[in-house]
MARMIMAR-189759 format. One line per field, with one value per residue (C-alpha): residue in three letters; residue number from 1; x, y, z. Coordinates in Angstrom, 1 decimal. Example, Ala and Ser with C-alpha at 12.3 -4.5 7.8 and 13.67 -1.06 7.14 Angstrom:
BEGIN
residuo: ALA	SER
num: 1	2
px: 12.3	13.7
py: -4.5	-1.1
pz: 7.8	7.1
END
This chain:
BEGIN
residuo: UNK	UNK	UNK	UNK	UNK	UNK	UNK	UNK	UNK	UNK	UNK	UNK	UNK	UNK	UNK	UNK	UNK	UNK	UNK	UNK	UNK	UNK	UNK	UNK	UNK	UNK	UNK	UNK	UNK	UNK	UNK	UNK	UNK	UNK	UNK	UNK	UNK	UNK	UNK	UNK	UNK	UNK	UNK	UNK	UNK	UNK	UNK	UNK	UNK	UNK	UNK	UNK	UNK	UNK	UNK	UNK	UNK	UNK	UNK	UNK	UNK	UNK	UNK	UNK	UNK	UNK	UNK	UNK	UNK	UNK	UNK	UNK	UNK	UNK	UNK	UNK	UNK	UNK	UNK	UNK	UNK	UNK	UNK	UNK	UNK	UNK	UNK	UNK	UNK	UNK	UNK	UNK	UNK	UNK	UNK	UNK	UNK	UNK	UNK	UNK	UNK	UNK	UNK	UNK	UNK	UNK	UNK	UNK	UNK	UNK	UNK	UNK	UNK	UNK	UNK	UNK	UNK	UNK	UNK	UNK	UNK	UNK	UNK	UNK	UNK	UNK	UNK	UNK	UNK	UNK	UNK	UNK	UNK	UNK	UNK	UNK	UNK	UNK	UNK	UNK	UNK	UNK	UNK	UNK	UNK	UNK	UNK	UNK	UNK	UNK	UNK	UNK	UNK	UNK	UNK	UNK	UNK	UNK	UNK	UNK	UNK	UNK	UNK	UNK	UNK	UNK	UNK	UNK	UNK	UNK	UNK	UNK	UNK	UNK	UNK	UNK	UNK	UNK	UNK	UNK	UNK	UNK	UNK	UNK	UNK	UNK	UNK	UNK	UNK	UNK	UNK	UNK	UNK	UNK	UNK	UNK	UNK	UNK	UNK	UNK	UNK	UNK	UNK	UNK	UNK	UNK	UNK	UNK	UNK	UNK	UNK	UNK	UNK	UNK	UNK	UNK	UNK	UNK	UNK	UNK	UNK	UNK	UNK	UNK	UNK	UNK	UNK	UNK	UNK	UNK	UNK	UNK	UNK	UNK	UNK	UNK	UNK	UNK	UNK	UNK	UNK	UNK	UNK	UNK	UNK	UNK	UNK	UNK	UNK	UNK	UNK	UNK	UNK	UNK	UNK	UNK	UNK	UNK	UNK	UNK	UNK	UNK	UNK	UNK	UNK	UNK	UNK	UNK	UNK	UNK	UNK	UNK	UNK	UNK	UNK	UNK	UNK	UNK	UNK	UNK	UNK	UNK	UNK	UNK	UNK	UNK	UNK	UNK	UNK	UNK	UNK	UNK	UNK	UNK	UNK	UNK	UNK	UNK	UNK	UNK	UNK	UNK	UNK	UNK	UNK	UNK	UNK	UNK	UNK	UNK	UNK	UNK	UNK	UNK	UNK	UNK	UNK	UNK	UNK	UNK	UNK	UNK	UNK	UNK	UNK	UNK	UNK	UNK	UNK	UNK	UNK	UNK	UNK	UNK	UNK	UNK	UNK	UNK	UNK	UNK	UNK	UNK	UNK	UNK	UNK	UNK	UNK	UNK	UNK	UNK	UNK	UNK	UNK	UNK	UNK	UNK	UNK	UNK	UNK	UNK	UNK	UNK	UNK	UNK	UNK	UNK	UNK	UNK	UNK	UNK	UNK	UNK	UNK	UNK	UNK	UNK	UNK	UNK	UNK	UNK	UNK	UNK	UNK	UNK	UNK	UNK	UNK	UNK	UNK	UNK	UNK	UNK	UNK	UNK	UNK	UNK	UNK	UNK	UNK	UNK	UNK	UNK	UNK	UNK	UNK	UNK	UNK	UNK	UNK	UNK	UNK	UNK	UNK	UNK	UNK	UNK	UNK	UNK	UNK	UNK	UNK	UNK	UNK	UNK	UNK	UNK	UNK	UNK	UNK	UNK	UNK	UNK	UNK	UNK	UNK	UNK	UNK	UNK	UNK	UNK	UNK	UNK	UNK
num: 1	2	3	4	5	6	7	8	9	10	11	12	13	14	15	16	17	18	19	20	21	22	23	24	25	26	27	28	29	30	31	32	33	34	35	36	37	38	39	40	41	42	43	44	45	46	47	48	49	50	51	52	53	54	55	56	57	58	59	60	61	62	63	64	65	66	67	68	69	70	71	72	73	74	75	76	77	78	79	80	81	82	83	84	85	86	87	88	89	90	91	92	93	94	95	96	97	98	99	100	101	102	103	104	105	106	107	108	109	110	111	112	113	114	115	116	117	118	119	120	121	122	123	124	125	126	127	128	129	130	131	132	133	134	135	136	137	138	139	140	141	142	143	144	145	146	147	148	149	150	151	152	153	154	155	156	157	158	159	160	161	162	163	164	165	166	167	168	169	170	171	172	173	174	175	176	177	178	179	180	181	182	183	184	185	186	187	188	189	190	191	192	193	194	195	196	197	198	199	200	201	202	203	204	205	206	207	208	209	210	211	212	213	214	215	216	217	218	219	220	221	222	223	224	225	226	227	228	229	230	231	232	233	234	235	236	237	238	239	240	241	242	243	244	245	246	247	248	249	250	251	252	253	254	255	256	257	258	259	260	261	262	263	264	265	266	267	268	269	270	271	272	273	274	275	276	277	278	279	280	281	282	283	284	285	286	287	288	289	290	291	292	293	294	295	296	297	298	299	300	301	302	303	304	305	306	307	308	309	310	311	312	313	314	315	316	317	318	319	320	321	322	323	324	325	326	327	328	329	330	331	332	333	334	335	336	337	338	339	340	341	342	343	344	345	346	347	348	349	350	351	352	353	354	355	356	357	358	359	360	361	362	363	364	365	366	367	368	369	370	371	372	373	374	375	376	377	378	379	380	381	382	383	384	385	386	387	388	389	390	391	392	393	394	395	396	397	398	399	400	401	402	403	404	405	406	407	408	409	410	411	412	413	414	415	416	417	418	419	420	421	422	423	424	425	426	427	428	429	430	431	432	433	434	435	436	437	438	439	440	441	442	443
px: -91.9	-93.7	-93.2	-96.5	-97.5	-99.5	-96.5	-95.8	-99.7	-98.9	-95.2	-97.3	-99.8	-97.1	-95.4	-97.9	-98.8	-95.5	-94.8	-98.3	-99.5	-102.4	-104.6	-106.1	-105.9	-105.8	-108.7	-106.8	-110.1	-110.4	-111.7	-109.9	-107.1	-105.4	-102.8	-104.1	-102.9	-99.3	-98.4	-99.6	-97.3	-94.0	-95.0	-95.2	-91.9	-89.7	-90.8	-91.6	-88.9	-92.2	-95.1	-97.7	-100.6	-104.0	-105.7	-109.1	-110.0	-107.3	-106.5	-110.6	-109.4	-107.5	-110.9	-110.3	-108.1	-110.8	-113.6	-114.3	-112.8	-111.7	-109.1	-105.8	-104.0	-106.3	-106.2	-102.1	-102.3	-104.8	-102.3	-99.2	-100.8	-102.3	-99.4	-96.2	-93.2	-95.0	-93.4	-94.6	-91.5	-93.3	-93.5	-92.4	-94.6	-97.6	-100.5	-102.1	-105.8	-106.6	-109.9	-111.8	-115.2	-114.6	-114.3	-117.2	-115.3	-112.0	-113.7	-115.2	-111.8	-110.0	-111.7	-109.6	-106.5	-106.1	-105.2	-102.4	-99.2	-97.1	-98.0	-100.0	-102.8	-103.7	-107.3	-108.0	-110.6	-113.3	-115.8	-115.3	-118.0	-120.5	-122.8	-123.0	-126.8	-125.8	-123.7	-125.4	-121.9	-122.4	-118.7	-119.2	-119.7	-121.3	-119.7	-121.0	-119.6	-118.2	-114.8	-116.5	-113.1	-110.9	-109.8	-108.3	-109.2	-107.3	-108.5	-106.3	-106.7	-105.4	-101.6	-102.0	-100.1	-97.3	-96.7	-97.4	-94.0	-92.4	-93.0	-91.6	-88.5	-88.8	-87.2	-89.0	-86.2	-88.6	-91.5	-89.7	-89.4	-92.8	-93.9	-91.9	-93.4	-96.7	-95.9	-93.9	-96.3	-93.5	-94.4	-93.6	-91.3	-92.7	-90.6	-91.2	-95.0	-95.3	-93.4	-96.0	-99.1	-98.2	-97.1	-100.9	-102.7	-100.5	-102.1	-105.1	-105.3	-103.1	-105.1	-103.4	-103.6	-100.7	-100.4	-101.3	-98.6	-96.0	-96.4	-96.5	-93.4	-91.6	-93.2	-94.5	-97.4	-101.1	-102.4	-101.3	-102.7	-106.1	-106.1	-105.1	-108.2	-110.7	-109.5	-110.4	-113.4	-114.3	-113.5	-115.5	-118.5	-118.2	-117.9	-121.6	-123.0	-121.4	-122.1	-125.0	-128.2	-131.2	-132.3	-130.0	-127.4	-128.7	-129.9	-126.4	-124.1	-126.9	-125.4	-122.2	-122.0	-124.2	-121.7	-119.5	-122.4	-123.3	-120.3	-120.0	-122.9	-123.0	-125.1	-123.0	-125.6	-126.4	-129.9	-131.3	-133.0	-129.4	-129.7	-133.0	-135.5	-138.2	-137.0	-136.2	-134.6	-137.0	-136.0	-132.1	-131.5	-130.2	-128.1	-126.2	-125.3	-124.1	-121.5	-120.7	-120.5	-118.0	-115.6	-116.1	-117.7	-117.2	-120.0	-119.8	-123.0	-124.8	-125.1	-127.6	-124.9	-121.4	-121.1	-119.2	-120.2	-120.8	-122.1	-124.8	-126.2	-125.5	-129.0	-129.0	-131.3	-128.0	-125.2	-122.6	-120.8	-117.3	-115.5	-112.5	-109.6	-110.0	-107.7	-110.6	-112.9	-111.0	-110.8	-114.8	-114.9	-112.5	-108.9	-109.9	-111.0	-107.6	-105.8	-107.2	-106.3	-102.7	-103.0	-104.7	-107.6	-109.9	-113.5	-117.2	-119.0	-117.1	-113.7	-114.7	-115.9	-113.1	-111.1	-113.9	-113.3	-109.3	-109.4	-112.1	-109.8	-106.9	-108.7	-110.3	-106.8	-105.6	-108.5	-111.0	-114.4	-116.3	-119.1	-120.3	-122.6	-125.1	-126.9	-128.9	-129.1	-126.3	-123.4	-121.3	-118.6	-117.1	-115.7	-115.8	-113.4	-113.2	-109.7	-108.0	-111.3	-113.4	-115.1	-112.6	-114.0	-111.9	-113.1	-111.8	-111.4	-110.3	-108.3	-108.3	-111.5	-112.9	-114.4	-118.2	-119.3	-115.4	-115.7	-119.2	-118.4	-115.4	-117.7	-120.4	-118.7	-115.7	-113.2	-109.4	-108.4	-110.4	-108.2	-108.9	-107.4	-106.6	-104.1	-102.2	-99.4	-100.0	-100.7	-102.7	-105.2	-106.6	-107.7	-108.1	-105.3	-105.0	-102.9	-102.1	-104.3	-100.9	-100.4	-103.5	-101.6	-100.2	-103.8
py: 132.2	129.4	129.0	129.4	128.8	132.0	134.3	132.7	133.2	137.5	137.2	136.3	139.1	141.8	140.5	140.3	144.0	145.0	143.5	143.4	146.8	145.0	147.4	145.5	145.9	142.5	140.7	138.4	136.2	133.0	132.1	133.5	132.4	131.1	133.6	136.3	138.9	137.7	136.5	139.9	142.2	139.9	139.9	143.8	144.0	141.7	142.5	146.2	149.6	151.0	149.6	150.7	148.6	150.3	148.6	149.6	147.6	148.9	152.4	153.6	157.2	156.0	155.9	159.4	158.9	157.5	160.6	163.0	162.5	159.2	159.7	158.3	161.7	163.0	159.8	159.5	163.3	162.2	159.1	161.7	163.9	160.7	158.3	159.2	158.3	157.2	157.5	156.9	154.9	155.0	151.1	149.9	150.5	148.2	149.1	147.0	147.3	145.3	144.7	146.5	145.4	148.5	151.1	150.8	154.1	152.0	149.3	151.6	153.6	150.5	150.4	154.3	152.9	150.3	152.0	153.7	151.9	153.9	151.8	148.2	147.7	144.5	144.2	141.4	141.1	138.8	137.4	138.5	136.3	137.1	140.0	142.9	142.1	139.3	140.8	142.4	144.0	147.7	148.0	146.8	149.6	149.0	150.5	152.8	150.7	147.2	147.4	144.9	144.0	146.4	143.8	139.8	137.9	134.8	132.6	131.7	128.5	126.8	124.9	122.1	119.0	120.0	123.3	121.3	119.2	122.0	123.4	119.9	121.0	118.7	120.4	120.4	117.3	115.0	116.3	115.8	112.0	111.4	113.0	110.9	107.7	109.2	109.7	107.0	104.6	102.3	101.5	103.4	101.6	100.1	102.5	105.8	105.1	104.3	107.8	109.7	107.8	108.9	112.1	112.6	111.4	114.4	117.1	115.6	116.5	119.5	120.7	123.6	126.4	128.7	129.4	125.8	124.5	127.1	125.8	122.5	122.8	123.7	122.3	119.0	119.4	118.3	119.9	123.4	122.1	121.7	124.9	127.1	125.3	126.0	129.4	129.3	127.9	129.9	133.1	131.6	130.8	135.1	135.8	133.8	135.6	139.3	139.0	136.8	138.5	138.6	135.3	133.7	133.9	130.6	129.1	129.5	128.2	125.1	124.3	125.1	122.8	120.3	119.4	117.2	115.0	114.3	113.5	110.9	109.1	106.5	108.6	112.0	113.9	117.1	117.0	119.8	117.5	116.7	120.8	120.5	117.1	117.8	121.0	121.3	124.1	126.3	127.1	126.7	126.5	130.4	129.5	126.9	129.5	131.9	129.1	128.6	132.2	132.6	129.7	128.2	125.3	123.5	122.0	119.1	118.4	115.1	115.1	113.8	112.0	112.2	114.4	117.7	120.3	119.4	121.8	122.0	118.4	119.2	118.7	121.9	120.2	117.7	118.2	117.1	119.9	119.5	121.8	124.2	122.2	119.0	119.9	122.2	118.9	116.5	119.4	118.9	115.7	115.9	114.6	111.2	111.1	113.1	110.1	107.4	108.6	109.6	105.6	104.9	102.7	105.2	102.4	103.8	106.2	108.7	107.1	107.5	110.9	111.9	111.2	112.0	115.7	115.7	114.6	116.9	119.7	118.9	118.6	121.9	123.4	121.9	124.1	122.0	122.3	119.0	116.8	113.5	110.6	108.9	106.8	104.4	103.5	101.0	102.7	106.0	107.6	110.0	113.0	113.9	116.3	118.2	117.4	117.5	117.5	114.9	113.7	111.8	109.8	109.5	107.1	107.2	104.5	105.2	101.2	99.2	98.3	96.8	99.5	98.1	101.6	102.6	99.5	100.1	103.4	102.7	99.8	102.3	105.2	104.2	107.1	107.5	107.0	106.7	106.9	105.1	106.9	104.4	103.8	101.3	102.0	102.8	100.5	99.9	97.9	98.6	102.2	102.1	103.8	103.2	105.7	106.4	109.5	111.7	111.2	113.7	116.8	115.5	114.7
pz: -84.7	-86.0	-89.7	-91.8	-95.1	-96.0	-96.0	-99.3	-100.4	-99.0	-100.4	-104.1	-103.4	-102.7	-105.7	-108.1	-107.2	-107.6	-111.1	-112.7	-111.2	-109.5	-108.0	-104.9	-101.3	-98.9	-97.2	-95.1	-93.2	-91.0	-87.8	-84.1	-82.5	-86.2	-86.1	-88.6	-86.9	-86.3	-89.3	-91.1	-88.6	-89.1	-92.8	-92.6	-90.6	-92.8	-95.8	-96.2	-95.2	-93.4	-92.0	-89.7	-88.0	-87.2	-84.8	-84.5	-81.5	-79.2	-81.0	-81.6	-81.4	-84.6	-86.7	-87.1	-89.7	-92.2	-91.4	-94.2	-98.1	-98.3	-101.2	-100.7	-100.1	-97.4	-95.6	-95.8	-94.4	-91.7	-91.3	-90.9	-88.1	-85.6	-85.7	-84.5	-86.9	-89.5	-93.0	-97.1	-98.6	-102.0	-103.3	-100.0	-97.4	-95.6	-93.8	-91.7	-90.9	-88.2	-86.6	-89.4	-88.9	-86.2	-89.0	-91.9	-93.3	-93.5	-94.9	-97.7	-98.3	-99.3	-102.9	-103.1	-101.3	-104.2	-106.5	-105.3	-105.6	-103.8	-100.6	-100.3	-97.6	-95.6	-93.6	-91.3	-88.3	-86.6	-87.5	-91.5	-93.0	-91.0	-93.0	-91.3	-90.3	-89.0	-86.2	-83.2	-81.4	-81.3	-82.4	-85.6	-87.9	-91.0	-94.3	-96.7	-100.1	-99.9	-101.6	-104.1	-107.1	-105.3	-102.7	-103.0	-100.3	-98.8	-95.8	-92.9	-90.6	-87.9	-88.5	-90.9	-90.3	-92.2	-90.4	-86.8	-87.8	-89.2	-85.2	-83.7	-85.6	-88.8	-91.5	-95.3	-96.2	-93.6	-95.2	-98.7	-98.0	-96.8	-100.2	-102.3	-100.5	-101.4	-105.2	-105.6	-104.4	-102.2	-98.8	-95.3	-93.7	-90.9	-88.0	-90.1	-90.7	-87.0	-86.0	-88.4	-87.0	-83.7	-84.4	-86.3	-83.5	-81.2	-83.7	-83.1	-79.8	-79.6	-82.9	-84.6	-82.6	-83.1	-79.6	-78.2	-80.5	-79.6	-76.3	-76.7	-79.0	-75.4	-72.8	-74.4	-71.5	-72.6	-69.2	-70.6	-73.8	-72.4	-70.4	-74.1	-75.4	-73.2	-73.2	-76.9	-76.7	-74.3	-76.7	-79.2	-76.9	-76.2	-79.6	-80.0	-76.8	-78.6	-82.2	-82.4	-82.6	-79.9	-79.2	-81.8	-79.2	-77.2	-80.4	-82.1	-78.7	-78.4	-82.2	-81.4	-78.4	-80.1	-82.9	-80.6	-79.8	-83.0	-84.2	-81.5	-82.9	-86.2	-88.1	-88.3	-90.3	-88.3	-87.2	-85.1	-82.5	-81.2	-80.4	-78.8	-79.3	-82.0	-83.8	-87.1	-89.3	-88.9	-85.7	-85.7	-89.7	-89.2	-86.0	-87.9	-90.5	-88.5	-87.3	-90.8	-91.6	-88.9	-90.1	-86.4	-88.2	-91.4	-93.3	-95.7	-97.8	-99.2	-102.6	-105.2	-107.7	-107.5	-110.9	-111.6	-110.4	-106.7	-105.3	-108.2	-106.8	-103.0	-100.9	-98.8	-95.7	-95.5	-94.0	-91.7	-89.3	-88.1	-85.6	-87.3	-85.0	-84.2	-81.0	-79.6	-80.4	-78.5	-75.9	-75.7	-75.6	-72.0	-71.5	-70.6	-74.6	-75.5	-73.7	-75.5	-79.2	-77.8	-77.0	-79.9	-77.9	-78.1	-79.4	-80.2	-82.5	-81.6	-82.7	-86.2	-85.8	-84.4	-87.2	-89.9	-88.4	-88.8	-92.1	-93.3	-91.4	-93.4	-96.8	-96.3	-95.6	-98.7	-100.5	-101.3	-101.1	-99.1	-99.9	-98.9	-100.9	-99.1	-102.2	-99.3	-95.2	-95.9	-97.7	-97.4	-98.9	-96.0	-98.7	-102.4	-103.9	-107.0	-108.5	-112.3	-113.5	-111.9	-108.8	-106.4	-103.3	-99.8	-97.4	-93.8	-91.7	-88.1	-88.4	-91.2	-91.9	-95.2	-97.5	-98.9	-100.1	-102.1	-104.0	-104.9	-105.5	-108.1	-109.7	-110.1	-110.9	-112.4	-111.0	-111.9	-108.2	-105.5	-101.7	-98.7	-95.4	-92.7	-89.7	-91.8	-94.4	-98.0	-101.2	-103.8	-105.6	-109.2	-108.8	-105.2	-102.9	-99.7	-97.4	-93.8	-92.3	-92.6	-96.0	-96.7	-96.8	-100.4	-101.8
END
């Protein structure tokens, strides 16, 4: 079992329910393939006396349940009489409500399961944040109420670096000493720096797929690699053709396949006449939301001045879209492309977006929200965060290049630290920190 760092974030929430009296149910959301589903039943297993799973995709006959009053003591009756062996072990019991988008009326009970302790509830399913207009599969059902302060919800994603060496068998110690490198400020060791490098540009091309990386964990083959991804992104290109409505469905899979392309060329600022030449967002503007809505896609926008809050001065007509796992990008781009960054050779455009994409991964899985500063043609600054209070740029440099728009950023701007991501070790200068790529699971 791969080891993942959301059971701690479902370990708080059963916790927190438990001692506070917290009366929510679990929204548990993120793009396919990222392991919702898995994590949620061993969850349920190890931590609970009872726990059932209804799974609305496979078990449709199970809707039942949720038909007619919707109180908790009709449905746990309802519960008793369709599923064999099931048992209430008041304050230790889980159900698991999979595939929900199947069930509006199990989506709507949810706000009356809350409340009652005796037993905690967990939803997850496809295609979450898409609004139920949005979707056009006739399996979708849409729910009466929206459980609306009756339900936390959490977002999963693909393995972050951390987890993808915690699956090549390095313990928390080697993570632990990487750490203290990063807070201490003294510099990698040539040998070690080298083994993380490498091992970075491997997750790069496996991505973080829990079942490419189980795999991969055993068989060390990037042939099986590549067939896992396709198969993904094959998934994902049904999921467009299934959910996407009417004549959205070619619009949205021309984004979706257009976002590689663009990121392989020096301006990476989405435009739609990469999708088709001379169309703007008129035509596509709602295609590229539905990819956003359904976390296949992350967006990063420009902003206006580099002041908190950011997303008060982000320009909505600019924005740069990266895929979810940079794995399934380099899987896009062909093997031949997955070879060269295992060799590190890899030259172009598309080197640096390449790398723009991992780095915006793994800063989105560290929870923050991304923007980007474009003040003119000449200068850039790849990511801004929001951290302890103030406005942080990361620059990322694919090498070691020198870094024009950081310094005119820290002279203009005057921020507390400012990072520079490179394939180099780590050090620093004034307020200006420059790290290896790996060391951006600790900002």
């Amino acid at each position: 079992m791969l080891k993942r760092k959301i059971y701690n974030d479902l370990l708080e929430w059963k916790n927190r329910r438990r001692d506070e009296q917290v009366k929510k149910c679990l929204l548990v959301k993120g793009a396919r393939q990222v392991g919702k589903s898995f994590i949620i039943k061993e969850f349920g297993k190890n931590e609970y006396k009872s726990f059932v799973c209804i799974d609305f995709f496979r078990q449709p006959a199970l809707k039942s349940i949720f038909d007619g009053d919707l109180t908790s003591e009709e449905i746990l009756k309802r519960m008793t009489a369709n599923i064999r062996d099931f048992s209430l072990i008041p304050g230790d019991t889980l159900i698991f409500l999979d595939e929900i988008q199947r069930c509006g009326n199990a989506r709507t009970a949810v706000k009356f399961l809350a409340a009652d302790l005796r037993f905690d509830v967990i939803s997850s399913g496809s295609l979450m944040g898409l609004t139920y207009g949005e979707d056009d599969d006739e399996e979708v059902e849409v729910p009466e109420s929206v459980p609306v302060g009756y339900e936390s919800q959490i977002t999963m994603y693909s393995l972050d670096y951390e987890e993808f060496l915690w699956a090549y068998g390095y313990d928390e110690n080697a993570v632990s000493v990487l750490r203290s490198y990063y807070e201490s400020g003294e510099t990698v060791p040539e040998s070690v720096h080298n083994k993380y490098e490498s091992l970075f540009r491997e997750y790069m091309v496996v991505g973080g797929m829990p079942e490419v990386v189980a795999d991969f964990a055993v068989n060390k083959d990037f042939n099986r690699v590549n067939t896992i991804q396709n198969d993904i992104i094959a998934e994902y290109r049904d999921d467009i053709s299934k959910h996407a409505k009417g004549k959205e469905k070619q619009l949205v899979r021309m984004c979706y396949d257009a976002v590689p392309k663009q990121l392989a060329k020096e301006l990476k600022k989405f435009q739609y006449s990469t999708v088709e030449r001379g169309q703007t967002r008129r035509k596509y503007g709602g295609s590229v939301q539905w990819l956003k809505d359904s976390e296949i896609v992350n967006a990063c926008y420009n902003i206006r001045e580099p002041y908190l809050p950011l997303m008060a001065n982000a320009k909505d007509d600019q924005f740069k879209l990266y895929i979810n796992d940079t794995g399934l990008l380099c899987c896009m781009y062909g093997f031949e492309t997955k070879l060269a960054i295992l060799n590190d050779t890899l030259k172009g455009n598309a080197r640096g977006g390449i790398y723009e994409n991992i780095i915006s991964e793994c800063l989105i899985k560290r929870g923050y929200t991304l923007y980007y500063f474009k003040p003119d043609s000449e200068h850039e600054i790849e990511f801004l965060i929001e951290k302890n209070g103030e406005v942080i740029p990361v620059e990322v440099k694919a090498g070691n290049n020198p870094t024009p728009s950081l310094n005119g950023f820290i002279e203009d701007f005057s921020p507390s630290i400012a990072y520079k991501l490179t394939g180099g070790k780590n050090g620093k200068v004034g307020v200006k920190t420059t790290l290896p790529h790996y060391f951006v699971i600790f900002i």
